[in-house]
KELUM-227612 format. One record per residue: x, y, z of N, C-alpha, C in turn; residue number from 1. Coordinates in Angstrom, 1 decimal. Example, Ala and Ser with C-alpha at 12.3 -4.5 7.8 and 13.67 -1.06 7.14 Angstrom:
<recs>
+--------+--------+--------+--------+--------+--------+--------+--------+--------+-----+
|     nu |     nv |     nw |    cau |    cav |    caw |     cu |     cv |     cw |  nr |
+--------+--------+--------+--------+--------+--------+--------+--------+--------+-----+
|   13.2 |   -5.7 |    7.8 |   12.3 |   -4.5 |    7.8 |   13.2 |   -3.3 |    7.8 |   1 |
|   12.8 |   -2.2 |    7.1 |   13.7 |   -1.1 |    7.1 |   12.9 |    0.0 |    7.9 |   2 |
+--------+--------+--------+--------+--------+--------+--------+--------+--------+-----+
</recs>
This chain:
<recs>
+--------+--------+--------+--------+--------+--------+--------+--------+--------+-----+
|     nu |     nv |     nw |    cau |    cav |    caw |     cu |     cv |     cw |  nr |
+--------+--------+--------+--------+--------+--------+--------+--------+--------+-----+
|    0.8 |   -1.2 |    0.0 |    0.0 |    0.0 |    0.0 |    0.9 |    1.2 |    0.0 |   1 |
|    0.5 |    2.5 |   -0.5 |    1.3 |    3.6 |   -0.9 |    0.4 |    4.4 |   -0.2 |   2 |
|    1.1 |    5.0 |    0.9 |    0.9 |    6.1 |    1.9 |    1.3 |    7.6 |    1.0 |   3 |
|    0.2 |    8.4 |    1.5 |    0.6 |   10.0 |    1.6 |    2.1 |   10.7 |    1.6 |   4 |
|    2.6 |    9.7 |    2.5 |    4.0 |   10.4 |    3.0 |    4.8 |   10.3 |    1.7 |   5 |
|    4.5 |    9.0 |    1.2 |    5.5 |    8.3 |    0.3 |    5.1 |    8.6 |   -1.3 |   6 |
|    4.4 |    9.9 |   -1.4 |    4.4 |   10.4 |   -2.5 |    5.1 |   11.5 |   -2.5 |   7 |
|    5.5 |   11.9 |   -1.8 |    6.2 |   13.8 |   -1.6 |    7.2 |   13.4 |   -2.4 |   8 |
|    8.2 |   12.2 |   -2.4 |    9.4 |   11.8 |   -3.8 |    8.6 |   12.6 |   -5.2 |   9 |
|    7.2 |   12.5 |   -5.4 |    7.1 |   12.8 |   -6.7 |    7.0 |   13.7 |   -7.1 |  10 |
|    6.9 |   15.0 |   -6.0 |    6.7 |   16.5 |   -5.8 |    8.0 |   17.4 |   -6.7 |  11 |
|    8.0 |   17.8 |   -7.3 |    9.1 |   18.8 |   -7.5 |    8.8 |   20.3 |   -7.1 |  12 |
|    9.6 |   20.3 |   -6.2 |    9.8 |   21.5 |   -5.4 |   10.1 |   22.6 |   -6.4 |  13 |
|    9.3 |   23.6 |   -6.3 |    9.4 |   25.1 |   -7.1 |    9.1 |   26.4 |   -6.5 |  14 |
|   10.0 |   27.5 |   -6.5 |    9.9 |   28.7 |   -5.6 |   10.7 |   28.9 |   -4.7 |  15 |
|   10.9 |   29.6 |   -3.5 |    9.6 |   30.6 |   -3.6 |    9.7 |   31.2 |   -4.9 |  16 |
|    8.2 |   32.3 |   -5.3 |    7.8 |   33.1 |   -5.8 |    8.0 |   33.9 |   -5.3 |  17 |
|    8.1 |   35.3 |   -6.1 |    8.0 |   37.0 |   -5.5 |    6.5 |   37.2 |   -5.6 |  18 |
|    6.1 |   38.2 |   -5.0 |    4.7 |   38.9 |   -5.4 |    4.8 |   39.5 |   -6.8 |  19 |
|    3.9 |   38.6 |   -7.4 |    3.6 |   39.3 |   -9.1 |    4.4 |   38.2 |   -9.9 |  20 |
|    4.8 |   37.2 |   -9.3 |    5.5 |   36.2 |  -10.7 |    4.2 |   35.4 |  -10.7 |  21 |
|    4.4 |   34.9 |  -11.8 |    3.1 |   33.5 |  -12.4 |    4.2 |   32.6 |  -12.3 |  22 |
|    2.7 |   32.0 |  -11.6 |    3.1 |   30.1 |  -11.4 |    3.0 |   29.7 |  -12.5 |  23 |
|    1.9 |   29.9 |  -13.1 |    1.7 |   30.0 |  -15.1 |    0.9 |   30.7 |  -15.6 |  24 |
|    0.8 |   30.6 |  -16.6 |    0.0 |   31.2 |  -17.9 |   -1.0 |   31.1 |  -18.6 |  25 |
|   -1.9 |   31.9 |  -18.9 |   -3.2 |   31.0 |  -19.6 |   -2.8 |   30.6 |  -21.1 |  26 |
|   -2.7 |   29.5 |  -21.3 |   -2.1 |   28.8 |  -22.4 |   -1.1 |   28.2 |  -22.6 |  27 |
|   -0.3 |   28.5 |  -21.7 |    1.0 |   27.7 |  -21.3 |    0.4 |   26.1 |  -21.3 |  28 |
|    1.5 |   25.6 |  -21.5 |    1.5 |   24.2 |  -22.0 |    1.2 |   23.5 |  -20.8 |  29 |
|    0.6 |   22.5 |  -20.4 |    0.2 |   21.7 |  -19.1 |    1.0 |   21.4 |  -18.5 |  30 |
|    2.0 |   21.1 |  -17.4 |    3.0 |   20.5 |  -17.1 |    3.0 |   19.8 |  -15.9 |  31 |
|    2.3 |   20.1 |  -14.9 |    2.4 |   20.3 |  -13.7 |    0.7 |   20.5 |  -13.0 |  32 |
|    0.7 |   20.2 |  -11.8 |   -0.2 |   20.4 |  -10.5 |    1.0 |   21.5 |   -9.9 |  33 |
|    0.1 |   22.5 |   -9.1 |    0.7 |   22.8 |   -7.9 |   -0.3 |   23.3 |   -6.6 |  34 |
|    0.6 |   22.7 |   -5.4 |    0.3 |   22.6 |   -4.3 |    0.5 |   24.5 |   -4.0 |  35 |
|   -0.4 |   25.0 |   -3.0 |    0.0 |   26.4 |   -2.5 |    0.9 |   25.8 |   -1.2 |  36 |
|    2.4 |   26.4 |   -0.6 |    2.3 |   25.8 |    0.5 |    2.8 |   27.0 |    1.7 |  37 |
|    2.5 |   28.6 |    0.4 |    3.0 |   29.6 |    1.8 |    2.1 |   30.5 |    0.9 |  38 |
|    1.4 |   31.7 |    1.8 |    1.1 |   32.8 |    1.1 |   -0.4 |   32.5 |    0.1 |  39 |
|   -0.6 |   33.4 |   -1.3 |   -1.6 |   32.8 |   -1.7 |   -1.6 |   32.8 |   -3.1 |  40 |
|   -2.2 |   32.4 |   -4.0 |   -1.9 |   32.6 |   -5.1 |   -3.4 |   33.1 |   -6.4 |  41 |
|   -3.9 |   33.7 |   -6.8 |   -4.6 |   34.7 |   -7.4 |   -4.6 |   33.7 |   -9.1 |  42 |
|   -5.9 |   33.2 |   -9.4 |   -6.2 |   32.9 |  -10.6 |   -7.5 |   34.1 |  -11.1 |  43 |
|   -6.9 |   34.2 |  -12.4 |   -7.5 |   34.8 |  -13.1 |   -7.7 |   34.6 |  -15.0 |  44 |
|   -8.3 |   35.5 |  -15.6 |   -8.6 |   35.4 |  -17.1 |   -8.9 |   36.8 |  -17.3 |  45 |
|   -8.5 |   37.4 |  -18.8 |   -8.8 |   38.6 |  -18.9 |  -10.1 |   38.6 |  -19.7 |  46 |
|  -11.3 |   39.0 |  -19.9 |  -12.4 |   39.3 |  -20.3 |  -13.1 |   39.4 |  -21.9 |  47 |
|  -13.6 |   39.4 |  -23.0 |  -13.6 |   39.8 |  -23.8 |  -13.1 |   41.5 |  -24.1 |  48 |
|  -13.3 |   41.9 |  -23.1 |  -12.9 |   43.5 |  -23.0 |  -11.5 |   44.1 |  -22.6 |  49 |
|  -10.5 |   43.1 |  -22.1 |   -9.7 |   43.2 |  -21.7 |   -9.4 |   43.5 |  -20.0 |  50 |
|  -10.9 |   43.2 |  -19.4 |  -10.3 |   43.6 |  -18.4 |  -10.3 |   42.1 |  -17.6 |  51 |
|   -9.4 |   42.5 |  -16.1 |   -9.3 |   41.2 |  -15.5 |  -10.4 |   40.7 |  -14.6 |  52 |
|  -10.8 |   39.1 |  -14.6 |  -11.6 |   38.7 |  -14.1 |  -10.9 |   37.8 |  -13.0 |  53 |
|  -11.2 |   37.7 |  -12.1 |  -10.9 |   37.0 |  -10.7 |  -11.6 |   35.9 |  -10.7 |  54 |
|  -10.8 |   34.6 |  -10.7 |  -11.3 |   33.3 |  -10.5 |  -11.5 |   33.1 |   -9.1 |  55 |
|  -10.4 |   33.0 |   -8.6 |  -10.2 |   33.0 |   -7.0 |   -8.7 |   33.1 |   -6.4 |  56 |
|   -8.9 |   33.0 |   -5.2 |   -7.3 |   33.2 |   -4.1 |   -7.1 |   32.0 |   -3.9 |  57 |
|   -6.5 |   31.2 |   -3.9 |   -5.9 |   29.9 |   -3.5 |   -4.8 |   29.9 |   -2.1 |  58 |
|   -4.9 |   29.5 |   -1.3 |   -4.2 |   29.0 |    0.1 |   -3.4 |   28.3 |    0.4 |  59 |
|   -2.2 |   27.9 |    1.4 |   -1.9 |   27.0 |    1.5 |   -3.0 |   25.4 |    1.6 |  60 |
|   -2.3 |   24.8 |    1.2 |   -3.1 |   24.0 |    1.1 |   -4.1 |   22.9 |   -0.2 |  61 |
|   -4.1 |   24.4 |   -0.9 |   -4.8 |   24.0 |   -2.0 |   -3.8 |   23.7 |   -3.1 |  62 |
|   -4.8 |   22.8 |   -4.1 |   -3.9 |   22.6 |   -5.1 |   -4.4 |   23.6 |   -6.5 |  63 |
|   -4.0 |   23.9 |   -7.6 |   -3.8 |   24.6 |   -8.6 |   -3.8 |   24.1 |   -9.3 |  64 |
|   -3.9 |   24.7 |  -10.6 |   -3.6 |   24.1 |  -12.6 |   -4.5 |   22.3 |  -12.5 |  65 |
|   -5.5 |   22.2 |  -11.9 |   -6.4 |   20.7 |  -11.9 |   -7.0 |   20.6 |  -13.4 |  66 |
|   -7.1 |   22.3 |  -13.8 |   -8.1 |   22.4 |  -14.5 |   -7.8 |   22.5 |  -15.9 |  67 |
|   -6.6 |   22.3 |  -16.1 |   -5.5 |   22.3 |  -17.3 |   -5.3 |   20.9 |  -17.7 |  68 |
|   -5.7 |   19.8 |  -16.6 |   -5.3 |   18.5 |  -17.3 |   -5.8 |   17.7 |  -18.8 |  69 |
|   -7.0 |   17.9 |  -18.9 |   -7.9 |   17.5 |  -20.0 |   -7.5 |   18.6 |  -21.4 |  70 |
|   -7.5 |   19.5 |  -21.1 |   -6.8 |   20.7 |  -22.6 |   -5.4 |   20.2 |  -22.9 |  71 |
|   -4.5 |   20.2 |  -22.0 |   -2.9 |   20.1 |  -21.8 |   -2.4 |   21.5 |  -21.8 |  72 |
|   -3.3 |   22.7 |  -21.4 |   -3.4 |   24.3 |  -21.3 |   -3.8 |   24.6 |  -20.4 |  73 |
|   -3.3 |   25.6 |  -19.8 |   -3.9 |   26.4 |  -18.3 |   -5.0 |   27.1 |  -18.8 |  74 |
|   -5.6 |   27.4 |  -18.4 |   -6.8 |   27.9 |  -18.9 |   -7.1 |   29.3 |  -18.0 |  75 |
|   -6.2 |   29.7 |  -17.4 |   -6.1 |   30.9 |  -16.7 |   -4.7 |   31.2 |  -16.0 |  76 |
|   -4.6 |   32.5 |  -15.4 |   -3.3 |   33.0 |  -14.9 |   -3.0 |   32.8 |  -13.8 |  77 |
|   -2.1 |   32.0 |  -13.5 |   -1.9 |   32.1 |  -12.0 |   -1.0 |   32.9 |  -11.3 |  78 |
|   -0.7 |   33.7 |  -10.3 |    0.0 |   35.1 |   -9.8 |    0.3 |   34.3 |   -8.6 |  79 |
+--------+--------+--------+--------+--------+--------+--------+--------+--------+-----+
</recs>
């Protein structure tokens, strides 16, 4: 049986981030899940109008880019 613990091997560690880098890109290529595990991180999309739309804040805790797996595309910005 394969425990919790004994998946962190498969984790690749990334960061820290500054305030205002992207974790990714809307359209950037799929690569990756990420975990939040300090601070918070801000998904968004810009509008037909150009302006920004707020997805949500993400937490420690949560995970990120879930929603990129089936495109192989982020489908929004992550900050």
């Amino acid at each position: 049986a394969i425990h919790l613990a004994d998946l962190h091997v498969l984790v690749e560690h990334v960061g820290p981030f500054r305030t205002g880098d992207y974790v990714f890109r809307e359209g950037d290529e799929f690569n990756a899940i990420a975990a939040v595990r300090a601070g918070a991180v801000k998904t968004s999309i810009l509008d037909p109008s150009g302006c920004e739309q707020v997805l949500g804040f993400h937490l420690p805790g949560e995970v990120i880019g879930l929603n990129a797996i089936h495109a192989s595309r982020y489908p929004c910005d992550a900050v």
